[in-house]
VOLOVO-431738 format. One record per residue (C-alpha): residue number from 1; x, y, z; chain. Coordinates in steps of 0.001 Angstrom, whole numbers, m for minus. Layout:
N
(NUM, (X, Y, Z), "A") ...
# end
This chain:
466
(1, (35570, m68824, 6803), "A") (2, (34597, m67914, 3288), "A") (3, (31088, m68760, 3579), "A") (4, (30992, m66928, 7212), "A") (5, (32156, m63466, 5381), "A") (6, (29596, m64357, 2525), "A") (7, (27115, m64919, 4857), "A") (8, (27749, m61051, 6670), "A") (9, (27373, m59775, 3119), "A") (10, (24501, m61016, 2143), "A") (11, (22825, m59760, 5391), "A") (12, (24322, m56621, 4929), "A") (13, (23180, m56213, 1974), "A") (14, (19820, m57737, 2787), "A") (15, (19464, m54953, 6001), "A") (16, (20868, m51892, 3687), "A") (17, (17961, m52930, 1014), "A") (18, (15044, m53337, 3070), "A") (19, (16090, m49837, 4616), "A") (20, (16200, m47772, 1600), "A") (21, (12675, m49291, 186), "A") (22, (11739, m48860, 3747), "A") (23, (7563, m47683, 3675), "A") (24, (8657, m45228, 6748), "A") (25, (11066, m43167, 4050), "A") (26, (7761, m41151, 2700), "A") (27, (8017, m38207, 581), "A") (28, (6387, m36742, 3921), "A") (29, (9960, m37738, 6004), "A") (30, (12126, m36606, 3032), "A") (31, (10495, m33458, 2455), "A") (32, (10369, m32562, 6778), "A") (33, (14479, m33734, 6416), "A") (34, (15175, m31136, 3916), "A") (35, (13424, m28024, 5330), "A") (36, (13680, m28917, 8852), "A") (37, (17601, m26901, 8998), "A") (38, (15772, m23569, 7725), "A") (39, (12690, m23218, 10539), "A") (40, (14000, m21950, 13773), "A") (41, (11900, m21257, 17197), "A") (42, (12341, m17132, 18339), "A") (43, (11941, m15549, 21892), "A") (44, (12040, m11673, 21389), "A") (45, (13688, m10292, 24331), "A") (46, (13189, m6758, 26057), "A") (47, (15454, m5976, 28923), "A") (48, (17151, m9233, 29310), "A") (49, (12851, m10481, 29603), "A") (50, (11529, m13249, 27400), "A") (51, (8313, m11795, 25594), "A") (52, (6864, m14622, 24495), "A") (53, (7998, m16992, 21589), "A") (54, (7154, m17792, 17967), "A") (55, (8766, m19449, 14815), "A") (56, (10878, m17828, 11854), "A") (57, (11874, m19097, 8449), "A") (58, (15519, m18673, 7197), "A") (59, (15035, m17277, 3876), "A") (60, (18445, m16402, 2805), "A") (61, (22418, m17793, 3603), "A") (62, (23260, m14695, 5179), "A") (63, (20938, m15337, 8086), "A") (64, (17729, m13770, 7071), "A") (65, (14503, m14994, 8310), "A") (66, (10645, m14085, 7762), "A") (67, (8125, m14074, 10709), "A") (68, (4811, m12391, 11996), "A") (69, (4819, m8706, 13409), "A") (70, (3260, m9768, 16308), "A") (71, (5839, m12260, 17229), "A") (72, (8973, m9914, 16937), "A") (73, (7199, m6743, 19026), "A") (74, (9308, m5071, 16945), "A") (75, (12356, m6244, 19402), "A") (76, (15791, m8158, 18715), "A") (77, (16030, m11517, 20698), "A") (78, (17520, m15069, 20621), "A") (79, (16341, m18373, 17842), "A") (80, (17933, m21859, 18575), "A") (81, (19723, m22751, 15495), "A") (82, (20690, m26727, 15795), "A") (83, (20685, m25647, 19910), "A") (84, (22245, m22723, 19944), "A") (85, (20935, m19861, 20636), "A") (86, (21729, m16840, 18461), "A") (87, (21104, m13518, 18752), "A") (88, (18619, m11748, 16060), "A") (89, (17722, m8437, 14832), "A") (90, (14657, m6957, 13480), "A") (91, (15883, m5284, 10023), "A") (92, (12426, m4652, 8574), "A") (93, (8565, m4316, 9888), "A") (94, (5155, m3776, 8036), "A") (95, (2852, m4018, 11324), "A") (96, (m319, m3375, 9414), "A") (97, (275, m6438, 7318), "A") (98, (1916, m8060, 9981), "A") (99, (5163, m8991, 8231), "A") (100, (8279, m8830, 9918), "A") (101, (11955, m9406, 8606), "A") (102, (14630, m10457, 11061), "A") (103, (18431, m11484, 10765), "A") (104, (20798, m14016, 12598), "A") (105, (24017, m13459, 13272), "A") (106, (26032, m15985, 11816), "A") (107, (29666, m16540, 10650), "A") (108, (28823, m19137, 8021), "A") (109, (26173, m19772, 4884), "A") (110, (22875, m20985, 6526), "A") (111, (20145, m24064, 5102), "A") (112, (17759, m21862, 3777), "A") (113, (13997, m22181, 2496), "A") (114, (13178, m21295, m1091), "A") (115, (10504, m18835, m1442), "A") (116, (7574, m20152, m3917), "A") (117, (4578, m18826, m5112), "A") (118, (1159, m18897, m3934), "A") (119, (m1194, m17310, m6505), "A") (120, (m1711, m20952, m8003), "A") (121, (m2412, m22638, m4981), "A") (122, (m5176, m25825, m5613), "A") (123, (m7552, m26751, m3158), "A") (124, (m6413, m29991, m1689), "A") (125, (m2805, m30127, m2261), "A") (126, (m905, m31632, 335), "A") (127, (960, m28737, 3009), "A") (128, (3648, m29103, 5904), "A") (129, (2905, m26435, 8829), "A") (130, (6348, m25850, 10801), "A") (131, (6267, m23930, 14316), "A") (132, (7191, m23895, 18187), "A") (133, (4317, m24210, 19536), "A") (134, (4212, m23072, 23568), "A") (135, (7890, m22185, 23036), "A") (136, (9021, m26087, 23046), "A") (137, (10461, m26322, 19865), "A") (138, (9945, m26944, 16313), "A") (139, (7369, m29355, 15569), "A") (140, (5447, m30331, 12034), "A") (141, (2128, m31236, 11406), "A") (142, (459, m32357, 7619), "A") (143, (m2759, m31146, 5857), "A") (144, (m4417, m29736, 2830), "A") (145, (m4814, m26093, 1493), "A") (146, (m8550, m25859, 2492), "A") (147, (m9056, m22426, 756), "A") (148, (m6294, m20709, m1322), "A") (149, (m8080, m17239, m893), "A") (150, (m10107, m16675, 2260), "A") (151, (m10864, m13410, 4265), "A") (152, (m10535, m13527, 8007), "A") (153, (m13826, m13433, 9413), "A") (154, (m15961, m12108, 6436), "A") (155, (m19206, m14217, 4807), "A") (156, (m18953, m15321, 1401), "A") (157, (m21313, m12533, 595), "A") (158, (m19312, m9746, 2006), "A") (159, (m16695, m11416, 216), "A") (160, (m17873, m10419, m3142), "A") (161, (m18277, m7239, m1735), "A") (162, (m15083, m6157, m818), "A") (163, (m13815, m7555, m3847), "A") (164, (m9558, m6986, m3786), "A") (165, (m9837, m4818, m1520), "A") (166, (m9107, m6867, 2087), "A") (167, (m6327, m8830, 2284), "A") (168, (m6935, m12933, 1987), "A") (169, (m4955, m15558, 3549), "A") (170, (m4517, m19216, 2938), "A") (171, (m6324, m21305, 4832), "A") (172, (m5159, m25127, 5662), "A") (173, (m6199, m27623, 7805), "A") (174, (m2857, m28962, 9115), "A") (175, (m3050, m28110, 13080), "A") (176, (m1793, m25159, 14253), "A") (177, (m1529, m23689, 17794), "A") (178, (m104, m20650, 19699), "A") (179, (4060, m20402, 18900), "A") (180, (3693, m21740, 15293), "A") (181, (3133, m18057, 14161), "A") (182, (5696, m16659, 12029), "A") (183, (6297, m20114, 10543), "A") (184, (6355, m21527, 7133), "A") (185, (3666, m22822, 5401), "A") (186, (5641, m25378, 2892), "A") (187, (4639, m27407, m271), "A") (188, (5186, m30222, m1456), "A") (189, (8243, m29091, m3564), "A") (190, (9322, m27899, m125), "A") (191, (8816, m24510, m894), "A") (192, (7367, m21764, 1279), "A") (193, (4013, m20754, 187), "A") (194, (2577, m18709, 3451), "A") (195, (3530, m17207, 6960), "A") (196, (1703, m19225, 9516), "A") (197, (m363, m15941, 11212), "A") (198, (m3990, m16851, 13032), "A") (199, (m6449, m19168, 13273), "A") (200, (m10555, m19461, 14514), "A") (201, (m10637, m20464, 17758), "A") (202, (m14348, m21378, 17514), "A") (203, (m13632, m23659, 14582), "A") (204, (m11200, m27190, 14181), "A") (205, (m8370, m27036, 12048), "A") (206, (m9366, m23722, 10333), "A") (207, (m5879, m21950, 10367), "A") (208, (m4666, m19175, 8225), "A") (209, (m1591, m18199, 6443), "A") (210, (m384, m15170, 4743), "A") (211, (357, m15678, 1314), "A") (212, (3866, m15793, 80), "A") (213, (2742, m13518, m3089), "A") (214, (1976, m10872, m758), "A") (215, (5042, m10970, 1278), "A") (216, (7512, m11249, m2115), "A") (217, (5496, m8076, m3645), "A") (218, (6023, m5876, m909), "A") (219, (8971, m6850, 39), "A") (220, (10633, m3542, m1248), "A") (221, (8168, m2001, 1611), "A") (222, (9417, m4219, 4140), "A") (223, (13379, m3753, 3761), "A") (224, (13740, m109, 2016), "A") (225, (17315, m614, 1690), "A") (226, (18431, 1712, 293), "A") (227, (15996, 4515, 1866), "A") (228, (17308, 3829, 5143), "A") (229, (20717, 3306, 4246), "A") (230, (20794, 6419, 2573), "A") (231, (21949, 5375, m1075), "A") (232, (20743, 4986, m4623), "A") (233, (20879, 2147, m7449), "A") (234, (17910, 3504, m9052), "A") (235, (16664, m340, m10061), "A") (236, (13193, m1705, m9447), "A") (237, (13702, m5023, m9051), "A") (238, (10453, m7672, m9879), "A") (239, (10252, m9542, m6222), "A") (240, (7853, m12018, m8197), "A") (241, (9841, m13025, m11209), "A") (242, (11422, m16274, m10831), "A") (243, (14580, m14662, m11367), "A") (244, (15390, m11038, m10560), "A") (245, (14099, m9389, m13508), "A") (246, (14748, m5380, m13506), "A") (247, (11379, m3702, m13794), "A") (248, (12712, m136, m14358), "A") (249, (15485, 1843, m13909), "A") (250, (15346, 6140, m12964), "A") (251, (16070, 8326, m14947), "A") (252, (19510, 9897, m14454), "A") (253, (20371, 7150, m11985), "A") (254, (23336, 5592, m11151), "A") (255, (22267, 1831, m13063), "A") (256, (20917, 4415, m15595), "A") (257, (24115, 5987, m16374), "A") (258, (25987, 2687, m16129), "A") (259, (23171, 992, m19334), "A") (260, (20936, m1138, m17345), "A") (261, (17835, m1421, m18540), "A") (262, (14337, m2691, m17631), "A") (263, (14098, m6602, m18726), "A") (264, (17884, m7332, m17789), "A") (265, (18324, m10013, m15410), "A") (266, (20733, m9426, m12517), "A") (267, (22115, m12459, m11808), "A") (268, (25256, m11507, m9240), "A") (269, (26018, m8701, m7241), "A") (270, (29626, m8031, m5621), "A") (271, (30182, m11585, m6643), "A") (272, (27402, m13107, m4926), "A") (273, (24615, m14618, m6775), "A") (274, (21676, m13194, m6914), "A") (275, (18212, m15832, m8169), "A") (276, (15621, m13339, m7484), "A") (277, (14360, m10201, m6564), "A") (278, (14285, m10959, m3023), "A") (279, (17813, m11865, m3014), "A") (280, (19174, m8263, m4852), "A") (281, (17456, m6777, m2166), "A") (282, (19115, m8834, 588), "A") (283, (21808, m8245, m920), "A") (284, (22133, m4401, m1078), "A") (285, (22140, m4809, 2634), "A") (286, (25048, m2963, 4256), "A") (287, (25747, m1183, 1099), "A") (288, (26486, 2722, 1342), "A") (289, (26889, 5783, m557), "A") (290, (30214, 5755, m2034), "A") (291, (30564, 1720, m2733), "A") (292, (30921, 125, m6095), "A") (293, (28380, m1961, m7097), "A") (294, (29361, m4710, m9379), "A") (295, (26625, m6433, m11192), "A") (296, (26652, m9799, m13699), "A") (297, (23624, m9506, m15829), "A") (298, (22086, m11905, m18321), "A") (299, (19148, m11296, m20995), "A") (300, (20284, m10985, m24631), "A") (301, (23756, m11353, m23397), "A") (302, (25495, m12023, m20335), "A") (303, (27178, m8764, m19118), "A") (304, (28566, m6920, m16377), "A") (305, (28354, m3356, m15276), "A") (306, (29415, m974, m12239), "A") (307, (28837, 1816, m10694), "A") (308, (29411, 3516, m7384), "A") (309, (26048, 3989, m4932), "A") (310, (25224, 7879, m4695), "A") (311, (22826, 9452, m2109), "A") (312, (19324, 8782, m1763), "A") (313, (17672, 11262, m3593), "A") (314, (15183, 13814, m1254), "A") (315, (11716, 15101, m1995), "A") (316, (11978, 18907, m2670), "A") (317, (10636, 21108, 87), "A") (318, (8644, 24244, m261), "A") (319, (9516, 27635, 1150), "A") (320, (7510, 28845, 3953), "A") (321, (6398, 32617, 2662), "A") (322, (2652, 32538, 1691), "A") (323, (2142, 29199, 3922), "A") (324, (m448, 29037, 6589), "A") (325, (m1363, 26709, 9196), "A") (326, (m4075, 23956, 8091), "A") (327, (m4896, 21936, 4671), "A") (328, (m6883, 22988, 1584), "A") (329, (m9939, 19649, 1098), "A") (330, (m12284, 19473, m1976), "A") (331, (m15555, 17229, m1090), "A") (332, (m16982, 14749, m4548), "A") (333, (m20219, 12992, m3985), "A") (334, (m20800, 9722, m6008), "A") (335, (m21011, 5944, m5524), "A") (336, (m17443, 5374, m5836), "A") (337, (m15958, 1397, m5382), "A") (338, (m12120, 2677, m6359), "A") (339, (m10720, 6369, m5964), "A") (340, (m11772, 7917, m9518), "A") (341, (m10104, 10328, m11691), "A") (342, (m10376, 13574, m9665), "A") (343, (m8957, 15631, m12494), "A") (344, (m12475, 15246, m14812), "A") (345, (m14708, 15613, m11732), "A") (346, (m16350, 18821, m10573), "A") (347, (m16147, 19569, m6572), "A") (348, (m19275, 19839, m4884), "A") (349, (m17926, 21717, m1968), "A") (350, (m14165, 23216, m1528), "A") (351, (m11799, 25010, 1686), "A") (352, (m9674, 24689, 4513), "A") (353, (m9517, 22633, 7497), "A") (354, (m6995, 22224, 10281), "A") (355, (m7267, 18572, 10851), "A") (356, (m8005, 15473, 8827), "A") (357, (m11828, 14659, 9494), "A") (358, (m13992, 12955, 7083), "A") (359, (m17846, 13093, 7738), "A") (360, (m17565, 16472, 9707), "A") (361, (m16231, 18054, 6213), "A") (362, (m19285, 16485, 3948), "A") (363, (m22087, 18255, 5640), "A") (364, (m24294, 15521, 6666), "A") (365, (m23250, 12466, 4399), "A") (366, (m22245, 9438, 6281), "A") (367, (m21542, 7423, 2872), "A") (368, (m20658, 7776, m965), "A") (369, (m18457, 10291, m1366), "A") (370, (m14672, 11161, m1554), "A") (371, (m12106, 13905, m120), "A") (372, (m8947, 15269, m1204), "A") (373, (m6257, 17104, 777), "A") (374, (m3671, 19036, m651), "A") (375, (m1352, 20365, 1895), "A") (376, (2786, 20017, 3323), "A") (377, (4010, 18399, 5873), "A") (378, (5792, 20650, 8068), "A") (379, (9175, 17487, 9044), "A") (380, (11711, 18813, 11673), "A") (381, (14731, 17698, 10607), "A") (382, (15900, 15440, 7841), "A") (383, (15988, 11786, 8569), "A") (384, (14051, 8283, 7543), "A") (385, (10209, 8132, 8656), "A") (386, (7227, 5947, 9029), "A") (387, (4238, 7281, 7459), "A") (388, (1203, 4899, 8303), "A") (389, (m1702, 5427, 6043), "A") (390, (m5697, 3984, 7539), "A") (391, (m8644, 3889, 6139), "A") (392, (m11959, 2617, 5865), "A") (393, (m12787, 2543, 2588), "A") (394, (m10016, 3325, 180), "A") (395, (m7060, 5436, 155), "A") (396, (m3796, 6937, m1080), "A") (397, (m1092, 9596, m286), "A") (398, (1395, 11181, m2491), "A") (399, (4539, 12966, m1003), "A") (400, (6276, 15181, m3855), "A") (401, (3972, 14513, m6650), "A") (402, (4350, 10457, m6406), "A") (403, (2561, 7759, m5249), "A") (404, (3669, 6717, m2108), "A") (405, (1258, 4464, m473), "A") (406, (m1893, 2346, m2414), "A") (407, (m4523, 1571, 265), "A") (408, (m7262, 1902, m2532), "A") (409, (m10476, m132, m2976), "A") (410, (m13475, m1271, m428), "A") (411, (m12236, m2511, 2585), "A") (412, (m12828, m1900, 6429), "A") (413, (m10153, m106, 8188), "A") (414, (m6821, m1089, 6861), "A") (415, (m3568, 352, 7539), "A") (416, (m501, 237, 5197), "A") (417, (2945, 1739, 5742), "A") (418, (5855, 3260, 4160), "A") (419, (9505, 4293, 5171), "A") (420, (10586, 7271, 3535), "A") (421, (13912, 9870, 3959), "A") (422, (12559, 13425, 4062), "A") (423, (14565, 16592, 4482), "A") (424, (13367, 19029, 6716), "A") (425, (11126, 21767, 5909), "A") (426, (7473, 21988, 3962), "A") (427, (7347, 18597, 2300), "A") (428, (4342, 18684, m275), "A") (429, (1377, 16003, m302), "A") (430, (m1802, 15080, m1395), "A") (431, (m4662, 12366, 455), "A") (432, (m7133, 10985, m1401), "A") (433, (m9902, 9283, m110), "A") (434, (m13698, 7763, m155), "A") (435, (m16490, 6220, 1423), "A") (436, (m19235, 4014, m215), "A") (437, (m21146, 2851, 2989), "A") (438, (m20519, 1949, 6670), "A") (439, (m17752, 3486, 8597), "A") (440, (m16186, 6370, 7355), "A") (441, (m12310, 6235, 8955), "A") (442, (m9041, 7896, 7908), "A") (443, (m5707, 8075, 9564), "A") (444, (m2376, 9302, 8943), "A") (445, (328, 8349, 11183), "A") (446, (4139, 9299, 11609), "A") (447, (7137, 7384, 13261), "A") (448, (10723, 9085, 13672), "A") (449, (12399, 12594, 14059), "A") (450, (10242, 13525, 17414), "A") (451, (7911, 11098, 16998), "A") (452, (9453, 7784, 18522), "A") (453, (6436, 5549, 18450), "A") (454, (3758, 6131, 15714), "A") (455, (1781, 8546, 16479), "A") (456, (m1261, 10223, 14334), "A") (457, (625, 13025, 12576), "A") (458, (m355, 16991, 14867), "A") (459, (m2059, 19029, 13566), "A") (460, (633, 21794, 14258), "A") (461, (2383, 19572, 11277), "A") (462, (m354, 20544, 8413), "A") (463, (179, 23844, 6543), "A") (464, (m1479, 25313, 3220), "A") (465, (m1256, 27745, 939), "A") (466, (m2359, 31160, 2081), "A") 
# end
C-alpha cells in the first residue's frame, strides 16, 4: 500500500515537472496569457444596425479602451468582454489622426494594458499584433518591428523632404487583416507600443501602426476633460512622463492657489492612484464645477492638497461696433519650410477678403509664400466646439491670443482638431499659413452650436475690423 501511494507521488510529481519546463510554455504563450484579458473585439452600432467590427485595447480599470476613428464611426456599440457583450461609448475622437477613445460600462476594475513608449523602438524586436479580424474574435499573430518610423505611401526621398512634418507609423510584419484595426500593437514587456491602423494591400506583411508616443502626447486633445465638462484644475499634466509629472500650472488657477507647482508628481486623485499622465486625465472624468479635488503628490516630499473645480475659463469676446463682415490677410513671399516669425517680416501685399482662399489672394504665385488672417469668429451661442484646422503645407490658428492648434511644417494636406468652449459673440483669431511647392490647400472647419456635423466654417461667420 505504501509503495502504491509512493508510486502516485512520484508520477505526480514526475507529470507536474515535465509541465512547468514544458518547451510549449514560451515567453510567446506567457506574454499572449497576460494581455489577452485587456484586447476586446467592437461592433459600433447605429439604429440597433451592426456597422462593421474592429478591435479595442482596455487601457484603464475603469473601462477605458483605445481604438481607430474609423472603427468607432464616431458611434457607441457593443465589445465581448470574456463573452459578454457590453455596451460602449465613444468619450473622445481626433478623426484626422484617427484616434478614438471609447469606454465600457462595467461595475468592477478591468485587466488592463500598460501603455509604453515607442520613440525607442529597434528594428527587429520581437511584436504581438492582437485583433478580430472579419468580426470572429480576437486572434494573435507574432513578428518584428520592420520600420520604427515609416510614412504611409511616401519614397524614401520624399521622406527627407517632408521632414517632421507627416505623421509616421510603425511598421511590422506580424499579419494583419481587416477587423484587427484599433488593436494593440504589444512588446515584448507586454506593453502597448502602437494602434493597429492600415496596411499595403499590394505588399505581404507590410502593416502599419500608430505610434503609442503620438497617441500619449495628444491625449489632452483627445479627452478635453475638463473643456467639455465645463471645469478647471489649471494643471498640464506630462502624458509622456513615466509618472504623471505636472508640466505647468495657470496662473491664478485653482492648483495654483492651492501650491502646486510644475515638477510635482501627482500620484492619487480622490483616492485613486494615479501612475501617469494618462491616468490624471482619466481620472478627472465625471468631475464638475463645484467638486473637491483631492490630490497626493510626491517630489521633494510627499504631500497632499485640495481644492474645489471652478468653471472653465472663456475666451473674451469683442464688441460688435466698428466690425464688418470679412477678414483682414497680409501676403509674405519667401521659401519658407516652417511658419517664420511674422513680426520681423515686411508684407508684400495687405487687405480684406471675405473667405479663406490661398492662391487667389497671392496674385499669381502657386508656391513659396505665406498668409495671415486676422479676423473673429462670429459663435452663436456659448457651448463646446470642434474647430478642424487643414492644410497643405503648414499651419496654425490662435483663438484669443493663444495657440490653439500646431499643424506647422511641410506636409500634404493634413487635418488636426481641437475642442474648445466659446461664449457667444466676436471671438478673436489669427491663421497662419504657407506654401513651399505643390498644392496650396487650407481649411477651417467647425462642429457644434448649429453646425452638427463638421462643416467648413460660412463665410457669414468671418468679421473684421472696419
Amino acid at each position: 500500500m505504501n509503495r502504491l501511494l509512493l508510486s502516485f507521488v512520484l508520477i505526480a510529481a514526475f507529470s507536474w515537472q515535465s509541465f512547468a519546463a514544458s518547451p510549449r510554455e514560451t515567453a510567446t504563450v506567457q506574454l499572449i496569457r497576460k494581455i489577452k484579458p485587456t484586447v476586446v473585439p467592437v461592433y459600433p452600432v447605429e439604429n440597433d444596425r451592426p456597422l462593421g467590427s474592429g478591435t479595442a485595447s482596455i487601457i484603464h480599470p475603469a473601462g477605458f479602451m483605445l481604438s481607430n476613428d474609423h472603427v468607432s464611426k464616431g458611434k457607441s456599440g457593443l465589445a465581448l468582454v470574456n463573452g459578454e457583450r457590453r455596451p460602449y461609448r465613444v468619450i473622445g475622437r481626433l478623426p484626422g489622426k484617427d484616434i478614438t477613445l471609447l469606454q465600457l460600462r462595467t461595475k468592477s476594475p478591468l485587466p488592463f494594458i500598460r501603455l509604453g513608449r515607442s520613440h525607442d523602438l529597434m528594428t527587429g524586436e520581437p511584436t504581438i499584433a492582437a485583433g478580430n479580424p472579419g468580426g470572429r474574435g480576437i486572434i494573435f499573430t507574432q513578428g518584428i518591428v520592420s520600420a520604427p518610423s515609416i510614412m504611409d505611401g511616401v519614397n524614401a526621398l520624399m521622406m527627407s523632404y517632408f521632414q517632421s512634418g507627416r505623421d509616421e507609423f510603425v511598421q511590422f510584419d506580424a499579419a494583419s487583416n481587416p477587423g484587427n484595426s484599433g488593436g494593440p500593437l504589444v512588446n515584448a514587456l507586454g506593453e502597448q507600443i502602437g494602434i493597429v491602423s492600415s496596411g499595403v494591400v499590394s505588399e505581404e506583411n507590410s502593416n502599419y501602426a500608430i505610434p503609442i508616443d503620438r497617441v500619449r502626447s495628444l491625449f489632452n486633445n483627445l479627452l478635453p476633460v475638463e473643456v467639455m465638462s465645463d471645469f478647471w484644475t489649471g494643471i498640464e499634466i506630462d502624458t509622456l512622463a513615466d509618472r504623471a509629472v505636472v508640466k505647468s500650472v495657470a496662473k491664478n488657477s485653482p492648483a495654483a492657489k492651492a501650491k502646486i507647482k510644475a515638477g510635482d508628481i501627482i500620484t492619487s486623485l480622490n483616492g485613486n492612484p494615479v501612475h501617469t499622465g494618462v491616468d490624471w486625465i482619466l481620472g478627472l472624468v465625471g468631475g464638475k464645477s463645484g467638486n473637491e479635488a483631492k490630490l497626493q503628490l510626491a517630489g521633494k516630499k510627499k504631500r497632499s492638497a485640495k481644492f474645489k473645480l471652478v468653471p472653465y475659463p472663456l475666451p473674451k469676446v469683442a464688441g460688435r461696433t466698428g466690425k464688418v463682415a470679412g477678414l483682414n490677410y497680409e501676403v509674405y513671399h519667401g521659401k519658407f519650410k516652417v511658419l517664420p516669425d511674422f513680426d520681423g517680416l515686411k508684407p508684400a501685399q495687405t487687405g480684406t477678403t471675405d473667405e479663406l482662399a490661398t492662391e487667389s489672394l497671392v496674385e499669381g504665385r502657386d508656391e513659396y509664400f505665406a498668409l495671415v488672417f486676422t479676423g473673429y469668429l462670429d459663435i452663436p451661442k456659448n457651448g463646446v466646439y470642434r474647430l478642424t484646422l487643414g492644410s497643405d503645407d503648414g499651419s496654425k490658428l490662435f483663438l484669443g491670443g493663444k495657440l490653439l492648434i500646431d499643424n506647422d511644417d511641410n506636409h500634404p494636406m493634413q487635418h488636426l482638431s481641437r475642442i474648445v468652449r466659446m461664449q457667444k459673440g466676436l471671438n478673436p483669431f489669427r491663421l497662419e499659413y504657407f506654401d513651399y511647392t505643390g498644392d496650396a490647400e487650407l481649411e477651417l472647419k467647425i462642429e457644434g452650436g448649429l453646425h452638427k456635423k463638421t462643416t467648413d466654417i460660412p463665410n457669414e461667420m468671418f468679421f473684421r475690423d472696419e
